[in-house]
Every structure is written in structure tokens, then in C-alpha cells.
N, C-alpha and C positions, 0 to 999 in steps of 0.2 A: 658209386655203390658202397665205397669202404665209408664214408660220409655217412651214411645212411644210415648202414649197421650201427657206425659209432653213436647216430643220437638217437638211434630205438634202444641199444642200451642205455644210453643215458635218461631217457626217459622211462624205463624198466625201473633202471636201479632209483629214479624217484619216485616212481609208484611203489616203490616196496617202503620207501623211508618213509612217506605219507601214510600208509598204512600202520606203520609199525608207531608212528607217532598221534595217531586216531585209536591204536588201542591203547598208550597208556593215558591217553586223555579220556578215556571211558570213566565213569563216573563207577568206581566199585560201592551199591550200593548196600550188600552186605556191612561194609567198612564206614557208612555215615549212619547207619541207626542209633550207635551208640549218643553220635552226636545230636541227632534229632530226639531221642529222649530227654536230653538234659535240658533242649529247648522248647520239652511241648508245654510246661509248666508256663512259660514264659510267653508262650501262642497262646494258650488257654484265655489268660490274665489278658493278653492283647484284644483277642478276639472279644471276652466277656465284656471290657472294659473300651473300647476303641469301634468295632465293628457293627458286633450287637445293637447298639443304639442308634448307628447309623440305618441300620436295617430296619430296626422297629419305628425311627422318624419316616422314614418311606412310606412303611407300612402306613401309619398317624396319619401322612397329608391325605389320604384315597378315605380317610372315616370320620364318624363324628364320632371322638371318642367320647366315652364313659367309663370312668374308674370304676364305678360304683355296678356297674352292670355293662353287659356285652357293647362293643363297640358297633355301629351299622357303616356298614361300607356305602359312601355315596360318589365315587368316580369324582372328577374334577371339582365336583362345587367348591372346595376350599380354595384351591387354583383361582377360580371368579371369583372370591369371596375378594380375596387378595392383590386381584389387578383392578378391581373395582374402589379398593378403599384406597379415598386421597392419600393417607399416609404410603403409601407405599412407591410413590415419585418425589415425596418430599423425601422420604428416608434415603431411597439411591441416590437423588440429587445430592441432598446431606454427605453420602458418605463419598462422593466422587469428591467433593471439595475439600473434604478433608483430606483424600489422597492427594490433590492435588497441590494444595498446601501443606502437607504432610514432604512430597519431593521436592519442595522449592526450598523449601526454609528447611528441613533437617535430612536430604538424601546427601548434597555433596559436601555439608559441613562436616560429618566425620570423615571423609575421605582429604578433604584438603588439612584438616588438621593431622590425619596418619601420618600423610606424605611428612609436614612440618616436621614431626615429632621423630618421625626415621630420619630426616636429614641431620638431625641434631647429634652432637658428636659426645653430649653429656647428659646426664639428667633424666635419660629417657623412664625409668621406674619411677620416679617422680611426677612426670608428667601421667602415666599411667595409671597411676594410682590417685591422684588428682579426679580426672576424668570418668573412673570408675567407681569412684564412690556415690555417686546419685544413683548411681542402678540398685546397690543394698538395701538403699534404703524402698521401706515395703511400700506399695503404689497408694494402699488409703492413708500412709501417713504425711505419703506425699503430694497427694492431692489437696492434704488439708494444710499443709505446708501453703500451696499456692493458691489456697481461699483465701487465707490470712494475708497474703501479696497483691487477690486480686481485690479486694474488700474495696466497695466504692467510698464508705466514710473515711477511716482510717488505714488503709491499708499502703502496705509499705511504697508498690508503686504510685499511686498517688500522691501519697506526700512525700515523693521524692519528686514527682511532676513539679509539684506544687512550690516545694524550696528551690526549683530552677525556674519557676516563671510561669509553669504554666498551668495549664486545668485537669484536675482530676477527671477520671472517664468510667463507665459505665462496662467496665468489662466483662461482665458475662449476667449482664442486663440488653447491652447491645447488637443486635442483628449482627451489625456490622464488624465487632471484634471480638465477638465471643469466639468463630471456629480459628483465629489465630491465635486467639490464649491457647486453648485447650490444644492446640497443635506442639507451640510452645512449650507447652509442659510436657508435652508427649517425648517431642524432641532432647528434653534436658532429660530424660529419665530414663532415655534407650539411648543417649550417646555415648555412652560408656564403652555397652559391649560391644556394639558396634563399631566403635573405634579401635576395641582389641582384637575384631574379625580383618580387619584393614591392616592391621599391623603384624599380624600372623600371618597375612597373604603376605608382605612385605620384608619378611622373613626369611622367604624361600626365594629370593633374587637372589643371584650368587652377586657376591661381593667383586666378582673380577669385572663385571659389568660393566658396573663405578668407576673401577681402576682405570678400565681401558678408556671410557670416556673422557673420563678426566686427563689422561694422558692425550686423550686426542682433541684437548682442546676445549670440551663440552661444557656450557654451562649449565648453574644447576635447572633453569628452566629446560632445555633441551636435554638431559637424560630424566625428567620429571618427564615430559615427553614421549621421549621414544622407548624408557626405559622399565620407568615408575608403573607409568597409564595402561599400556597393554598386559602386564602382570597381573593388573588388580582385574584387570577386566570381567573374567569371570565370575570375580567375590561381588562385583560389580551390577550383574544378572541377578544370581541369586541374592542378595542384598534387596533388590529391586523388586522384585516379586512378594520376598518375604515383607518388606514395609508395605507395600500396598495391601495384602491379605488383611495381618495384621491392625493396618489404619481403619481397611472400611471393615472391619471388626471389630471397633472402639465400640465401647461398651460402660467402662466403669466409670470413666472420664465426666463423661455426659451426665450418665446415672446420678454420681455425690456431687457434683458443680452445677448442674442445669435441668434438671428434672425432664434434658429433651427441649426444652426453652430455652429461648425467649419466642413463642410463637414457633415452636417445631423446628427451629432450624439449626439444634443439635440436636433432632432425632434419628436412631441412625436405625436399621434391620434387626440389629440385635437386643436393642432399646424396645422395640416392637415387640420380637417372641415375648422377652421380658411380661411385657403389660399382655402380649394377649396370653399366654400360658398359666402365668401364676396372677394374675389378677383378675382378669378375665373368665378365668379358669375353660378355656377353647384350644385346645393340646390338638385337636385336630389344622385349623388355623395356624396357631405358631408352627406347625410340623410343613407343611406347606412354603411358611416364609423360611424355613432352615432347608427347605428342599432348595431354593430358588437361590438362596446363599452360599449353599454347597454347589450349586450349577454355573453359576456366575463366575467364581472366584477358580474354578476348576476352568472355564475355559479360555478365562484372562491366564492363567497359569500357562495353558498348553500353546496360546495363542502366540503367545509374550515368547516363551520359550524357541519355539520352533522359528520365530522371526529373526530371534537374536544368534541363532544359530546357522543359519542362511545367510546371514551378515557374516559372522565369523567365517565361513566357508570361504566367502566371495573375497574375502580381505586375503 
């Protein structure tokens, strides 16, 4: 009986602490207006500039617009317009391969050179700043950086082929090597920051980690391992998602290198709006293809996300 009392009060006296720790967790918000004032300026600009458009492309795919005079709303047809037209399985196909070459060749190169560059016991600002300088420099002058490399008469790779013995190639004349150039390039030009995202995550390992490892024996392969790998994990995810968006979002690449050729097979989704929007001048059409690009990339997002996170769990 005395048992009894004792854990009704005891559970009394924590209903009362719960309670008392649920009102100051109350959101006073008399007390955030001020705050929300200083940031409706900044919602405004967001919503005008961010939202807005996204709403008005919605609106676009369901019409056939008319700048010049009223819009007519025609339900789906732009939807068939756009699973009917060949380009639109040559473009996804296009741009999965560029994701996919995009993860081979430049996802785990900045992560294995982070790793290097932290295990280094000098130099690291060096190395950093090495690394980070292709990202400054601006994307059209670096694309035309690597026209001049890719050139099939004289350009740099070629006759460098060429004083080792072998044959000049056709690099963004070629089916076959044009989406590793332009992947290539891709990679040399976002390895930078990337590599400074890997090394920021690498940052926040404490230091006794190392010690104890090392005292226990560990070589640098096994605390790269047990130590390094699960750290970055996370940077790991998010990394992963953002390059693939990013990739099958290539755009400019294709644009100043390939007009979308050799034969479509750098044409990507965004190359599309491009030619049908401002060339075509069919804003209803393009608004449909950016509907399907916003859907797509959103459910590889949440899809990706939720899986990697169910992993995470299970471990």
C-alpha cells in the first residue's frame, strides 16, 4: 500500500514537471512578431522570386499560353503533347547517363581525396586551395577553356595523344565520348567545393578518435574505415542527391559544347524547355516539361532520402 502511494506521487509530482515544462515550451507569440516583421521583407522577395513562378509554371502546363492575348486552358494536352514527342525518352535517357557517369567518375573522387588531404599532417591550405580554384573560375569561361582542350584539329588533348603515339579523337563530335567529356568537365569544376564540403564534415571528428586508434594499434586503412566512412556518411547522402539533381539539370554544358548533338545524345530536359520556350515560342509545352522535371527529381529526392534513412536506422 505504502508502495503505491509512493509511485502515485511520484507520478503526480511528474505530471506537474511536464506540465510546467509544456508551458514554457509554449511559443509566446506576442513575443515573435517583432521577429516575423524583419522577415516578411525577405518571405516577400522569396515567395515573389522562388514560389510565384513555380505556381504560374503549373498554371502554363494545363494552357496554351498567349502573351499577347488571354491564355485558353486545355487540361492535359500539353502532358500528350510531351510523352508523344521522341525527344522526351531520348532526353531522360540523356540525362540518367550523365547521372550515372556523373557518380562513377566524380562522386567518390572528392571524398577519397578529402580523406588523403585530412590524413596529411602539413600542407593542408595548400592543397585546398589548389583544389578550389576551378570552382572561381566562371562556367562560360570554363567551358571555353575546355573547347580549346576538346578541339579535334589542334587541341591540347590531341596532340598530347598524338606526341605519345596515338590518335587524335573526336570528342564532342562522338556518340560515344562526348557525355564523358562534358561529365569531365563537370567534375573538374564542382571538385573544389565539394571537396571543401568533405572536409568540413571531417572537421567535426574529434581528434581523440585518431589517438585512441592509433594507440590501439589501428591502421590508417582501418580508422579510414571505422572512423573516417561513418562520419562523412551523412555529407555522403546529401552530396548524392544534390549531384544527381544538379547533373540531370545540365544545361549550359551541352548548350556552348553540343547544341544537344551529336544526334540528340547530349540533349537533356532543360535543353528542351530551352528550344521549346524561347525558340519555339510554346511556354505552355515547356511549362509541362518543367512540371515533369519538378516531379521527377522531387520523388528521386524523397525516395532516395527515406531509403537511406531506413538503412541508417537498421545499422
Amino acid at each position: 500500500m505504502e508502495v503505491s502511494i509512493k509511485s502515485s506521487a511520484t507520478n503526480e509530482a511528474a505530471d506537474v514537471q511536464t506540465k510546467r515544462q509544456s508551458r514554457t515550451r509554449r511559443i509566446r507569440w506576442s513575443e515573435q512578431i517583432p521577429a516575423y516583421l524583419f522577415l516578411l521583407p525577405a518571405l516577400i522577395v522569396f515567395g515573389l522570386f522562388a514560389w510565384f513562378p513555380i505556381i504560374k509554371t503549373v498554371i502554363f502546363s494545363f494552357q496554351k499560353v498567349s502573351l499577347n492575348s488571354e491564355s485558353t486552358w486545355i487540361g492535359f494536352e500539353n502532358f500528350r503533347r510531351m510523352l508523344i514527342d521522341p525527344a522526351f525518352g531520348q532526353a531522360w535517357s540523356n540525362s540518367f547517363q550523365f547521372a550515372s557517369l556523373s557518380l562513377l567518375m566524380g562522386f567518390f573522387l572528392p571524398i577519397f581525396v578529402a580523406i588523403m588531404v585530412n590524413e596529411m599532417r602539413g600542407l593542408k591550405g595548400f592543397f585546398r586551395l589548389v583544389y578550389f580554384l576551378p570552382t572561381v573560375i566562371p562556367i562560360t569561361v570554363s567551358i571555353l577553356i575546355w573547347r580549346l582542350i576538346y578541339a579535334s584539329d589542334n587541341g591540347f588533348l590531341n596532340s598530347a595523344l598524338v606526341a605519345l603515339g596515338g590518335h587524335g579523337q573526336l570528342w564532342l563530335q562522338d556518340p560515344r565520348l562526348v557525355k564523358p567529356a562534358i561529365i569531365l568537365l563537370l567534375t573538374w569544376a564542382n571538385f573544389g567545393s565539394t571537396l571543401l564540403i568533405y572536409l568540413a564534415s571531417l572537421q567535426d571528428i574529434p581528434a581523440e578518435q585518431y589517438e585512441v586508434a592509433e594507440i590501439d594499434g589501428a591502421s590508417a586503412f582501418e580508422r579510414i574505415r571505422f572512423i573516417t566512412l561513418p562520419y562523412l556518411y551523412p555529407t555522403m547522402i546529401v552530396t548524392f542527391v544534390l549531384q544527381v539533381i544538379a547533373v540531370v539539370q545540365i544545361f549550359t554544358e551541352p548548350f556552348l559544347l553540343t547544341q544537344g548533338g551529336p544526334a540528340n545524345t547530349t540533349l537533356t530536359p532543360v535543353l528542351v524547355i530551352y528550344r521549346t520556350a524561347f525558340l519555339n515560342n510554346d511556354f505552355g509545352l515547356a511549362s509541362a516539361w518543367s512540371l515533369s522535371l519538378i516531379i521527377i527529381l522531387s520523388i528521386f529526392s524523397v525516395v532516395y532520402l527515406r531509403i537511406s534513412r531506413r538503412n541508417e536506422n537498421a545499422v
